[in-house]
N, C-alpha and C positions, 0 to 999 in steps of 0.2 A: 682721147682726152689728154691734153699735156698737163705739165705739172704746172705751169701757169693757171689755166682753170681749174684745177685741183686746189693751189692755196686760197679762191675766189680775194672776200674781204676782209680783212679785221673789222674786230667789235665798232669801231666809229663808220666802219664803209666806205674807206679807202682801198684800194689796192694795196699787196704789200709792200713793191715798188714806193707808191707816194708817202705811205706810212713810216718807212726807211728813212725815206730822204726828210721830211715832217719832224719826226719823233726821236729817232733811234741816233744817240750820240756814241759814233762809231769810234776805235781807238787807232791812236797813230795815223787819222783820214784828213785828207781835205775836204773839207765839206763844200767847198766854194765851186768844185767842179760838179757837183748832183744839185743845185741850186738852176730854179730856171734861170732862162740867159732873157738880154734887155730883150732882141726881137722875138720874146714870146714863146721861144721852143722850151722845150721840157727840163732840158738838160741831162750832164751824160743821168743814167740808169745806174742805181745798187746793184750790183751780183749778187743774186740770192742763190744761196745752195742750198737744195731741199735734200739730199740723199748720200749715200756713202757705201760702200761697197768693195771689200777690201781696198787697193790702191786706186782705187776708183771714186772721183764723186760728181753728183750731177746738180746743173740747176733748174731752174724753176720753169726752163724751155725744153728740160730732158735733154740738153748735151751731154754729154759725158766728156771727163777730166781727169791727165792721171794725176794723182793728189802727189806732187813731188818735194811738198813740203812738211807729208806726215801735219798736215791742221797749220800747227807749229810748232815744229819737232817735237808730237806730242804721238801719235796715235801709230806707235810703234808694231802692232798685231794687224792693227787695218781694220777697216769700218765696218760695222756691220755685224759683230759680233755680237749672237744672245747670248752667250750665257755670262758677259758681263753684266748687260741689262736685268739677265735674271738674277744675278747675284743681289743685283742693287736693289732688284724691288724684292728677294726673300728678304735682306736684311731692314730695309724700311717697313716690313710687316711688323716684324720682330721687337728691334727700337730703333727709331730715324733718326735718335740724337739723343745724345748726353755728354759734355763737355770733361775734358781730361783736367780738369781746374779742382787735382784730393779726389779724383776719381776715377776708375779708368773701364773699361769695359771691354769685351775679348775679342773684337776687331782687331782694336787698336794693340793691344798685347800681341795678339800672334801676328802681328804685320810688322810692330818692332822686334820682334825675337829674329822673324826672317830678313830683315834687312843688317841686322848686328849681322847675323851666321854670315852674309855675303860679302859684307864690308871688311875689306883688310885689317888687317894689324888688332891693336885692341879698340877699336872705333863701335863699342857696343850702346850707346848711350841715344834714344832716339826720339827726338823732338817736335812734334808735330805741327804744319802748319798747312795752310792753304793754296800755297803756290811756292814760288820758287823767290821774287821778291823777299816776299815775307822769312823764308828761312834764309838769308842771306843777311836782311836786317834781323836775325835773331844770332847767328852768326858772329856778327860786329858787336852786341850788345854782350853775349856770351863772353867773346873775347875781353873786352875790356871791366869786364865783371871778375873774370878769372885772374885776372892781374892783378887787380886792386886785393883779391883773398889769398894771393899769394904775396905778398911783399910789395908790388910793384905797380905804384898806383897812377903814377905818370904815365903808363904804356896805353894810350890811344887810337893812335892814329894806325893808318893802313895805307900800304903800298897795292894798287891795281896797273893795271897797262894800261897804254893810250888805245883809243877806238874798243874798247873792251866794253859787252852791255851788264850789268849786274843787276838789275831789276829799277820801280819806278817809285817805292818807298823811298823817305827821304834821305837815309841814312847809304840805302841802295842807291840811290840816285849818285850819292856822293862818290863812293865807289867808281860806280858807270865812268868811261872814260872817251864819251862821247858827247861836243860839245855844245852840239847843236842840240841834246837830249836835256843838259845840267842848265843853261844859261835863262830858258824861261822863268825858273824857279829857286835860281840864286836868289839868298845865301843860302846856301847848303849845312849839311851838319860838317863842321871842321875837322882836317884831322885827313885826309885823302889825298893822296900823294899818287902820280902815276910818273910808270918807268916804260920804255920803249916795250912793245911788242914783239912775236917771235914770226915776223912776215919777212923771210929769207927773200924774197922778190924783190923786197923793198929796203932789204937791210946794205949797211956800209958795205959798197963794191968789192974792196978786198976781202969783205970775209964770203961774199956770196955763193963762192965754190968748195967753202967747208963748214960740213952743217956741223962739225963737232966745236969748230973755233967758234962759228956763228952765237951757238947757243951757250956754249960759256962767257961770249960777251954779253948776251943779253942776260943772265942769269946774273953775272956779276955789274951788271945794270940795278938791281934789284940791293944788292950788299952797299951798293955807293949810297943810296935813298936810305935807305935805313944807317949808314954813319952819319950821312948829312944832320938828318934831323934828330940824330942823336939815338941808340940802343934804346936807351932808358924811355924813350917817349911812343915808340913802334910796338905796338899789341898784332898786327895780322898782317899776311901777304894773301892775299886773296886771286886767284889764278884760274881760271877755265881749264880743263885738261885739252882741249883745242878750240882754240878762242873764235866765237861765231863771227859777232862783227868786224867787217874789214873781210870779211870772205874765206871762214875756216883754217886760220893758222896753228897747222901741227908744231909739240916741242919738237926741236929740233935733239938730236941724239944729245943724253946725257944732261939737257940743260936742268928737267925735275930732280937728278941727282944733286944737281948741284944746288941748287935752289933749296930743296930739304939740308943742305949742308950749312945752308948762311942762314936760315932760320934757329937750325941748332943751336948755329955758332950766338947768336944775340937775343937768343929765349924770345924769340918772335913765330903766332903761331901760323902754321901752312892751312890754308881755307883752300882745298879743292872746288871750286863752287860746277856745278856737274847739272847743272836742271837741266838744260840739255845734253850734255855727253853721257850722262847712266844710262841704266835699262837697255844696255845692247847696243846703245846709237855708234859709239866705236866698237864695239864687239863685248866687251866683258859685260859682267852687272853694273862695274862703278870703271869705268874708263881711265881712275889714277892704275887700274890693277894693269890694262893694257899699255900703262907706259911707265910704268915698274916702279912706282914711288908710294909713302904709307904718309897722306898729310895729318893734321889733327883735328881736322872738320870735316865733312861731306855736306853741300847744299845738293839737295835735288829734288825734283817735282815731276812734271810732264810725262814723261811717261812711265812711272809710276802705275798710272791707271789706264796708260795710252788714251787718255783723255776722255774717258767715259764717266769720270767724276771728278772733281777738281782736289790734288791734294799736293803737299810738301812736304819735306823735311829737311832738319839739321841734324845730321847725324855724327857725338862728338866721341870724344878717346875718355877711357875709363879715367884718367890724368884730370883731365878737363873736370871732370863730374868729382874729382874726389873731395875737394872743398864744400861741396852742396851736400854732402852723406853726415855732415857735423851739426850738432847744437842747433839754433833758428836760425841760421844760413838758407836762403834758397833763393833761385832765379826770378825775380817778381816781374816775369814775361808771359804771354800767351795769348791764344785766339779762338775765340768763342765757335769756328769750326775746325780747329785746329784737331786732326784725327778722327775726323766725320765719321760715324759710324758705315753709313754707306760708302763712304771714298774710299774707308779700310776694305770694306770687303767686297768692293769692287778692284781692289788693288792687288789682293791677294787671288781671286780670279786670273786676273792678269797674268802674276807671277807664274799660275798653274801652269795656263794655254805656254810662257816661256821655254817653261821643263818640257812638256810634252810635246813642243816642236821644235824644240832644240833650236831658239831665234836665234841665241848668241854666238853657236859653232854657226848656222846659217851665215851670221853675218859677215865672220871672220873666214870662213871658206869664198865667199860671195864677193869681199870688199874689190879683191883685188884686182875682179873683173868689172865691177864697175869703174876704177880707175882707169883702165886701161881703154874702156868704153869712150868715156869721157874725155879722157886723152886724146882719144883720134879729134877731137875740135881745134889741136896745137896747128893745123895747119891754114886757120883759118886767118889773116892779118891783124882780125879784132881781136882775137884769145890771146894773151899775155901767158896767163899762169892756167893750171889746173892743181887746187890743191887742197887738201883733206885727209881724211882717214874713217874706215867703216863705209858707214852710209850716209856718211856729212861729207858735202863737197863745195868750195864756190870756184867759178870761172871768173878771172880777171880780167875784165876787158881794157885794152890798151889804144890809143891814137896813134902810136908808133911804136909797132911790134920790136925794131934792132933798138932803139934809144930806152923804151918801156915808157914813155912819156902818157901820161895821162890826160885825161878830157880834164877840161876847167867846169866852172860848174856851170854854165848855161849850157856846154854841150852835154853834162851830163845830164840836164834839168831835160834835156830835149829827145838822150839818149834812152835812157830810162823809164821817164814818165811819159815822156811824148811817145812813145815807141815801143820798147820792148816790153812793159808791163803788160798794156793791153793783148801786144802781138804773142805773147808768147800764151795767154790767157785763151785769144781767140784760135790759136794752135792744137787746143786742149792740153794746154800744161802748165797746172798749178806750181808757182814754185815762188821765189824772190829774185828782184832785180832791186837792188843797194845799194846807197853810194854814201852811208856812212863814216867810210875810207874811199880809197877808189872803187870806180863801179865794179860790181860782182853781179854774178847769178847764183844764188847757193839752191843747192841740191839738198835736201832732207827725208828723201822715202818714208813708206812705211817697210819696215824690215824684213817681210814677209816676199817683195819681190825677185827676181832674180832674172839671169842673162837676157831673156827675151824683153823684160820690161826696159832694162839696162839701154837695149838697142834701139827700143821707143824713143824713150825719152833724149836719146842724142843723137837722136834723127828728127825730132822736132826741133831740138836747140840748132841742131845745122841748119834746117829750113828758114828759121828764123833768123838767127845770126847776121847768115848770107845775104838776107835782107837788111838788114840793121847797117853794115856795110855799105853799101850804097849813099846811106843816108851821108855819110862822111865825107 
């Protein structure tokens, strides 16, 4: 029996194929391609994924796929774990909910004790939400809340990088510096300001061959935006510790040092936003710690629970909180699953399986081989760049490897969706092809594999590639 006859119908007696395409408003989808076509054929088919299995997942035909995007950089331990499951259903026996709103309950306590104890500096203050969105607009709202109770009620607005994603809340959205993501739903919340990015492939020629010069220009990119529109009116810098869209750009040496130094210097505060880069995905717990800087916020979410519950947090500096400790002062924010009783102690599971398989030395022993893995594709004419850190990687695909010149966007339209999405899918390998900035493949694992999967996977990306090639 496949697993196609295994799902039969849903309750109306469709297939779940037609049910998909019918009913289910997919996100970030075009739906115009699962639509039947004029002369009557069906149109393209949903990918349904019924199963999961460490770095493994299968669909509804029983392929197997190596999952090389971790869900979405979420499922950091790998699929298929009970005794998160089991965590989630002791604690739903127990209580399945009760809201941190003057209340709190002991999930939600020993999950923020354990994320203070791991988060640097004095960042013990911990915020709960639902995703990663959501603590990024709590974030913004924090920040500019914190101003106004200390003196400084003009301070606003927020500097993000270009191509940077911050989440789909409205406040996030403004953040986000991606503009094909912000422009459906202009006007935005005001106040978001973006400064160059840290993509040394793509940065000013002269500095291309020194990542120290590199990254104090772009860091001191960050101090010009903040004089421009004035000290007095700049509440946050909001920064990825390696920035996903546009294809995983690592700081370049020294630029977070400096960066923490011109926030210093104009009482502007540093938002590490981490929903991707925590929980191991570069190596540490919180990924500012692997690249040696103390911000005043932490966002992060996904894998947290490696996606076996949905949860987030903001997590801020004791500085931050000391205003709220006074008289009727308090934060009038929150989210009605905000510290879900089962997210916590499915999270805290999580945390367990971390200790006792040691993911984070895993990854950091591990990283350097999958770089190197990945790197052998440099000699392909499409590969441009290979670049990342941990187990976050994307591949830059280029039209002219000596000039670095890019696809315009009908060859990307053609290169990408026409082509390597499916091709890499029908490869068996889950992953992203992106062209938010120039086109990318990013690589996401889940954390758990090592050298032999390393050589999988970029031996399917060569088989593919080498294909893709042709097409040009």
């Amino acid at each position: 029996m496949t697993e196609t006859d295994a799902l039969g119908t849903t309750a109306s007696g469709q297939s779940y194929a037609d049910a998909a395409r019918d009913h289910l408003w997919m996100h970030f989808t075009r739906h115009s391609v699962l639509e039947p076509v004029a002369s009557g054929g069906l149109g393209a088919k949903v990918p349904i994924i019924v199963k999961g299995k460490g770095h493994l997942i299968y669909d509804d035909a029983g392929r197997e796929y190596i999952d090389g995007l971790a869900g979405l950089f979420v499922v950091q331990v790998g699929h298929g774990r009970e005794e998160l499951a089991e965590a989630a259903a002791r604690q739903a026996r127990e209580l399945a909910f009760f809201p941190l709103w003057s209340y709190a309950h002991p999930r939600a306590i020993e999950l923020a004790d354990r994320l203070a104890a791991n988060a640097p500096g004095d960042l013990n203050r911990v915020f709960f939400t639902t995703g990663g969105g959501e603590a990024v607009e709590s974030a913004w709202k924090l920040a500019k809340q914190y101003h106004k109770l200390t003196g400084n009620p003009g301070k606003y607005k927020v500097i993000s990088r270009s191509i940077a994603y911050h989440g789909t809340p409205q406040g996030a959205l403004s953040i986000t510096g991606i503009p094909g993501a912000r422009t459906p739903f202009e006007p935005l919340v005001p106040g978001a300001f973006k400064v160059p990015n840290t993509n040394i492939y793509r940065g000013p020629e002269h500095l291309r061959d020194d990542e120290e010069a590199f990254g104090r220009w772009a860091a001191d990119r960050i101090a010009e935006a903040i004089e421009f529109e004035g000290p007095e009116s700049v509440a946050a810098v909001f920064l990825e510790p390696v920035q996903n869209s546009g294809g995983c750009f690592p700081p370049p040496k020294g630029y977070f040092q400096r960066v923490r130094e011109i926030c210093d210097e104009y009482n502007v505060l540093l938002v590490s936003d981490e929903v991707i880069c925590s929980f191991g995905r570069i190596g540490s717990m919180f990924a500012c710690d692997d690249f040696d800087y103390v911000p005043d916020i932490i966002t992060c979410a996904k894998g947290m629970t490696s996606g076996y519950s949905p949860i987030g947090a903001m997590i801020a500096s004791d500085r931050l909180f000391e205003p709220f400790k006074h008289g009727t002062t308090y934060f009038p924010h929150g989210y009605t699953f905000g510290g879900h009783p089962v997210s916590a102690a499915v999270a805290m599971a999580n945390l367990d399986i971390f200790e006792r398989e040691g993911l984070n030395d895993h990854v950091k022993q591990n990283a350097p081989a999958f770089r190197a893995s990945l790197e052998t594709l440099l000699d392909l004419p499409i590969v441009g760049d290979v670049r990342g850190a941990g187990y976050f990687y994307g591949i830059e695909l280029v039209k002219d490897k000596a000039t670095r010149e890019t696809f315009n966007d009908a060859e990307s339209e053609r290169l990408l969706r026409g082509f390597l999405s499916k091709a890499l899918f029908d490869a068996g390998l889950y992953c992203r092809a992106d062209d938010r900035g120039d086109p990318v493949i990013q690589l996401s694992p889940p954390l758990t594999i090592g050298p032999a999967e390393f050589a999988d996977i970029t031996s399917r990306l060569r088989s593919v590639l080498t294909e893709a090639q042709k097409l040009l």
